[in-house]
C-alpha positions as CSV (number, residue, x, y, z in Angstrom):
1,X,-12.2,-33.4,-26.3
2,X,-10.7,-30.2,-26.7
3,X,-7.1,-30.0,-28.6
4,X,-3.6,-29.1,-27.7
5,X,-3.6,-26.3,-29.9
6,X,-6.6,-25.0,-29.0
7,X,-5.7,-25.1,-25.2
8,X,-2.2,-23.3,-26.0
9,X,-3.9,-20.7,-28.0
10,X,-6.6,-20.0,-24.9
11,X,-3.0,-19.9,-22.3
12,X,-1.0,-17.5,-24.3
13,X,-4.4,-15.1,-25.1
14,X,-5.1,-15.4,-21.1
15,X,-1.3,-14.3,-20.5
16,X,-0.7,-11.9,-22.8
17,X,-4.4,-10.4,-20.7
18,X,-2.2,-10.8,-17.6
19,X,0.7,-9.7,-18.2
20,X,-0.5,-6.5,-20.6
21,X,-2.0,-5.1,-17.4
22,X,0.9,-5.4,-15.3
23,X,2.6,-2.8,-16.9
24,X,-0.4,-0.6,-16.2
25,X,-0.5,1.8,-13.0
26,X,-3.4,2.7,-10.3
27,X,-3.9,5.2,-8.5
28,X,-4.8,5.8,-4.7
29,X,-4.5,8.3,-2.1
30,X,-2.3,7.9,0.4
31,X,-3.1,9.7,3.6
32,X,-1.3,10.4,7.0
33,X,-2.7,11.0,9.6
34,X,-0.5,12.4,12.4
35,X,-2.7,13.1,15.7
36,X,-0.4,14.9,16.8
37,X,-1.5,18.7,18.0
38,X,1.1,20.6,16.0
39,X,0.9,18.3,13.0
40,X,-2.2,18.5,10.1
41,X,-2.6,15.3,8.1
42,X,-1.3,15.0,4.8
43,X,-2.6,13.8,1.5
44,X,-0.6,12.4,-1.1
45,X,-1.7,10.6,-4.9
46,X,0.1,7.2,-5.1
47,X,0.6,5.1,-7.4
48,X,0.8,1.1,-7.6
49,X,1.6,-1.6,-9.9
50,X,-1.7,-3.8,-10.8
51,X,-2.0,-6.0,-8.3
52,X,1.2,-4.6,-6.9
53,X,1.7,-4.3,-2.6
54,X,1.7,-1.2,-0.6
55,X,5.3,-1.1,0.1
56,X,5.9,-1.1,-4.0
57,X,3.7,2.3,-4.3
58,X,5.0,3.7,-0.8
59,X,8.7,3.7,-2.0
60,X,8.0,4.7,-5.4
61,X,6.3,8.2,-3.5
62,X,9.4,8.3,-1.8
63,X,11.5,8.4,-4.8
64,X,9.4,10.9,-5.9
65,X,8.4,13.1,-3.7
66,X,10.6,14.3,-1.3
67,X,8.0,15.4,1.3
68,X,7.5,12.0,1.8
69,X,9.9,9.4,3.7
70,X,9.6,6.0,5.7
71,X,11.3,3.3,7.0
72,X,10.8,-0.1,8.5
73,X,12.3,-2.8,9.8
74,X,12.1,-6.4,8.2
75,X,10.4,-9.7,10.0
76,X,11.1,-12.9,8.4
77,X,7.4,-13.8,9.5
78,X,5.3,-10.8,9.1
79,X,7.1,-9.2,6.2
80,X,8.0,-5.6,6.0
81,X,6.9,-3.5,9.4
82,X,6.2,0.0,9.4
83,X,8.4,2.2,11.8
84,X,8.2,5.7,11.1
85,X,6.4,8.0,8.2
86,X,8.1,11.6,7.6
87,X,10.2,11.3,10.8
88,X,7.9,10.2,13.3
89,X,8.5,7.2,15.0
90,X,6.5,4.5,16.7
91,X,7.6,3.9,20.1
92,X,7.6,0.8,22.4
93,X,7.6,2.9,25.6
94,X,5.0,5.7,24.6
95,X,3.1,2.5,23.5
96,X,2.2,4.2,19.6
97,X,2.7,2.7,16.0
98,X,1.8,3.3,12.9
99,X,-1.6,1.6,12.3
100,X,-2.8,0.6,8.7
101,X,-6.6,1.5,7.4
102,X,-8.2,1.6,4.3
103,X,-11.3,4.2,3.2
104,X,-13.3,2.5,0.9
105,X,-15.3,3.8,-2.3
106,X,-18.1,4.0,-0.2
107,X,-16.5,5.8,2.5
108,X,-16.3,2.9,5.4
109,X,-12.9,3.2,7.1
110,X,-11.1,-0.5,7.5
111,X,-8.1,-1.6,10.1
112,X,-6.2,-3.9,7.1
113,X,-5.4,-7.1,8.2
114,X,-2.4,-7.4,7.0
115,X,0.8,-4.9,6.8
116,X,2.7,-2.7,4.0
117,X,4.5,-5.7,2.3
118,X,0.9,-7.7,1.5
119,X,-1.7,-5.0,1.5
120,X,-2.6,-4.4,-2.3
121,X,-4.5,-0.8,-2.6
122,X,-7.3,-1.0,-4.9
123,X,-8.5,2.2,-7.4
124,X,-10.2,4.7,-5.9
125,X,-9.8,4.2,-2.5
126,X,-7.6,6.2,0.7
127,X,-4.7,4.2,2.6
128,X,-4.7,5.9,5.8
129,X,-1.4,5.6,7.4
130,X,-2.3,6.1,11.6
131,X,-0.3,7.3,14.2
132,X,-2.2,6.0,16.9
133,X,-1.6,4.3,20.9
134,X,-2.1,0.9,22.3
């Protein structure tokens, strides 16, 4: 049987693991991707928590870097929805949105399945934010 003291020893050495890499950073890049004739994509490094969501890392570029701006609107079901990246807006009646992908390390190009507020970027790999129609 294994002993109080042994089993409070093993929790605090697993949390102090835990929480000594949240304080830690990763980076990505985040790209945009316009599609848009008069408008060339644009690449910027970003920067996440460990294990921290999209949305975290996308204001923290914004703070930073004033090249780079979004907004979104707020669903009680869905979380956080994307409605426009560096001025350009989604639009109900020219049927485009902002779609979310991920490039992989290996280069494979994912639609994510969730949105801004529960996608967690992983090292190393492109966040492709996509102006695209429906």
């Amino acid at each position: 049987m294994v002993s109080s003291a042994l089993l409070s020893s093993l929790l605090v050495l697993s949390l102090s693991g835990i929480l000594g890499q949240t304080a830690g950073q990763m980076s990505f890049d985040l790209e945009v991707k316009y599609n848009q004739p008069n408008r060339d994509c644009e690449l910027y490094p970003a920067q996440a928590a460990f294990r921290g969501v999209l949305f975290g890392a996308m204001t923290r570029l914004a703070n930073s870097d004033q090249d780079f701006n979004f907004t979104y609107s707020e669903n009680i079901d869905y979380g956080a929805f994307l409605e426009s990246v560096n001025g350009v807006f989604g639009n109900n009646q020219d049927h485009t949105y902002w779609e979310l992908l991920v490039q992989t390390a290996n280069n494979i190009i994912i639609s994510a399945d969730v949105g801004i507020s529960c996608y967690i970027p992983q090292a190393n790999e492109k966040v492709i934010l996509n102006f695209t129609s429906y």
